[in-house]
N, C-alpha and C positions, 0 to 999 in steps of 0.2 A: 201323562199330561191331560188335564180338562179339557171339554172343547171350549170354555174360557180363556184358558189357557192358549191354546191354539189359535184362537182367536185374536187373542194380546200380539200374539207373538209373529203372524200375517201380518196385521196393522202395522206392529211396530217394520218389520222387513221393507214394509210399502213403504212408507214413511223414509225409510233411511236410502230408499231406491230412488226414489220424487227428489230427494236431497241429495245425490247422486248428478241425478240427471241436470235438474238445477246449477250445479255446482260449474257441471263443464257449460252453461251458457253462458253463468256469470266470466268464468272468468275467460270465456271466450269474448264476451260483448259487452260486461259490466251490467250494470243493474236498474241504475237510477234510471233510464228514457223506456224500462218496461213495465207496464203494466199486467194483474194477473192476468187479465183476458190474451195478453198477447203472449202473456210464459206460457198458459193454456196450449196458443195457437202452437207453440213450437214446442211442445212435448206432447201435443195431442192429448190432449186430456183434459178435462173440465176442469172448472172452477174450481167447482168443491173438491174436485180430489187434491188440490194443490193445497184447500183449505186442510188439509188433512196435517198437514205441514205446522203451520201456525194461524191463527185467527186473524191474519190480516197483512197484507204486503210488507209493510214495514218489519214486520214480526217472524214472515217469512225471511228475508233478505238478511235479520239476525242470525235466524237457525242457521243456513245454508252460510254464512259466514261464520261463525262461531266452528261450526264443523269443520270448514276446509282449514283452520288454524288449530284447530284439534288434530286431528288426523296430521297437515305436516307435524306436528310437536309431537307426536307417537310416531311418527319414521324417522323426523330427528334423532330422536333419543333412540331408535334401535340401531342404527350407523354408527352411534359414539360407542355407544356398550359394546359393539362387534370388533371396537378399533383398539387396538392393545397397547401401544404404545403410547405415552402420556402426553407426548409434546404433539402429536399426529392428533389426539383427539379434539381438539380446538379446531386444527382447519377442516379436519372431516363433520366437526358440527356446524361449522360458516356453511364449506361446501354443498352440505346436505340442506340449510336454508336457505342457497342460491338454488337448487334442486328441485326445493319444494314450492318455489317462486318461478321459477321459470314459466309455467304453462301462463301464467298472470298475464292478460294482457295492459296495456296503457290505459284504456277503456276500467278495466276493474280494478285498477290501485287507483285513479282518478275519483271515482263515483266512492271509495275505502274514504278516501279523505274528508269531501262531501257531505257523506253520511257519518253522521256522529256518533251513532251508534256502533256501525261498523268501523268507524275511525279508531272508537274506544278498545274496541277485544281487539285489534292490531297494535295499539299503542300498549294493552297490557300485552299482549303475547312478543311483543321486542324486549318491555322490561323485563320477563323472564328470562327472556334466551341473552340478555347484557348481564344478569347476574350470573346464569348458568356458564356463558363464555367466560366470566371472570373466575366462576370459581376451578375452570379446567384449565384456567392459566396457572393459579395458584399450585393445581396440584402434579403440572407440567415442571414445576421448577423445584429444584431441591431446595432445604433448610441452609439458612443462613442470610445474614442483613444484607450482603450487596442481592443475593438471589430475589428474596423477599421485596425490593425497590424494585427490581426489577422487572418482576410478577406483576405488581402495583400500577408499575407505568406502564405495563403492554396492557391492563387488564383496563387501564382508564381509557386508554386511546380506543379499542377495541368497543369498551363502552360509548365514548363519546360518535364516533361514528356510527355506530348501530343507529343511534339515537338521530342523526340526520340525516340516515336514510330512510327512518321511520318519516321525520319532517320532510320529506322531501328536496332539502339541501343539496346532497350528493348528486341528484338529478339531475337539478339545478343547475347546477355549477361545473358538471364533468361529461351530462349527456350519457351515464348510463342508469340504466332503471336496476331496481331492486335488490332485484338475481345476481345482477353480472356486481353489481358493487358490493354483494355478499362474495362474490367468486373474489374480485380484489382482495376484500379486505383478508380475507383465509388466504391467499397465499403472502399480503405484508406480515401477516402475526408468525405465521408456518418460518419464512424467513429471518423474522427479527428474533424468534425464537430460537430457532437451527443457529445463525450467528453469537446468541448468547452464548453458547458449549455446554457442556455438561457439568459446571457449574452455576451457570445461569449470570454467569459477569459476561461482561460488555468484552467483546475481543479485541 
């Protein structure tokens, strides 16, 4: 390796550590009422080295959010792949995004909303994981028309709720935040599933 190379490869380490470090304030205390001088003050570290990050707060608070939605969607996806059984891999992928939600506090899914930016890679990163949950429903349920309805309408409902706990709906209306409504809704699917039987009709 060059010492260019070497050099790339420090930077980038930094970078991904400052992102790191970041990551457990935001979602300890959220984002929007900090400024860098005061990220600075509680990671000890200058200005510029946080510039190091992105060229500007705003641009900052993307990275370090884009990442923590990266990073759970890469331990999501190694939970499912680990889980063998077809109709278990849906609620082990809910489970594992109330998992990867939990550290979240009130504070940083409030400032998510807020920030439109941040709003944005949360609203695309549910649409993934409402297609991904529906296509682990499809492939949870065996061949045939009543199974195939039935796939359909766990995989809508499944989708519909994902999608008002992104809105903040489910909040709303029931007083639990994120996590614990991604924990719900994986064990409604897990059981609506389980009672289907092993042909995937209605009992």
């Amino acid at each position: 390796m060059t010492s260019v190379d070497e050099r790339v490869t420090r930077a980038s380490r930094r970078r991904d550590d400052l992102i790191d470090r970041l990551m457990e304030v935001f979602l300890d205390r959220g984002f929007a009422s900090l400024s860098v001088a005061e990220l600075a003050a509680v990671l000890r570290c200058s200005k510029s080295t946080l510039y190091a990050v992105a060229a500007s707060r705003e641009q900052i608070i993307v990275a370090v959010v884009r990442a923590f939605f990266r990073r759970a969607t890469e331990r999501v996806e190694a939970v499912v792949d680990a889980s063998a059984d077809p109709r278990e891999r849906v609620g082990a992928y809910l489970r594992a995004i109330s998992a990867e939600l939990a550290p979240a506090s009130p504070a940083f899914f409030a400032d998510l909303d807020a920030f439109a930016p941040a709003r944005e890679i949360y609203k695309r990163n549910t649409r993934y994981a409402v297609r991904r949950v529906r296509g682990l429903v499809r492939e949870a349920f065996p061949d045939g028309a009543g199974a195939a309805a039935d796939a359909a309408f766990v995989g809508a409902v499944a989708g519909q709720v994902m999608e008002a706990i992104h809105r903040g709906e489910i909040e709303a209306d029931t007083g639990l935040d994120d996590s614990a409504a991604y924990a719900a809704l994986a064990s409604l699917i897990v059981a609506r599933m389980t009672a289907s039987g092993p042909a995937g009709s209605a009992p």
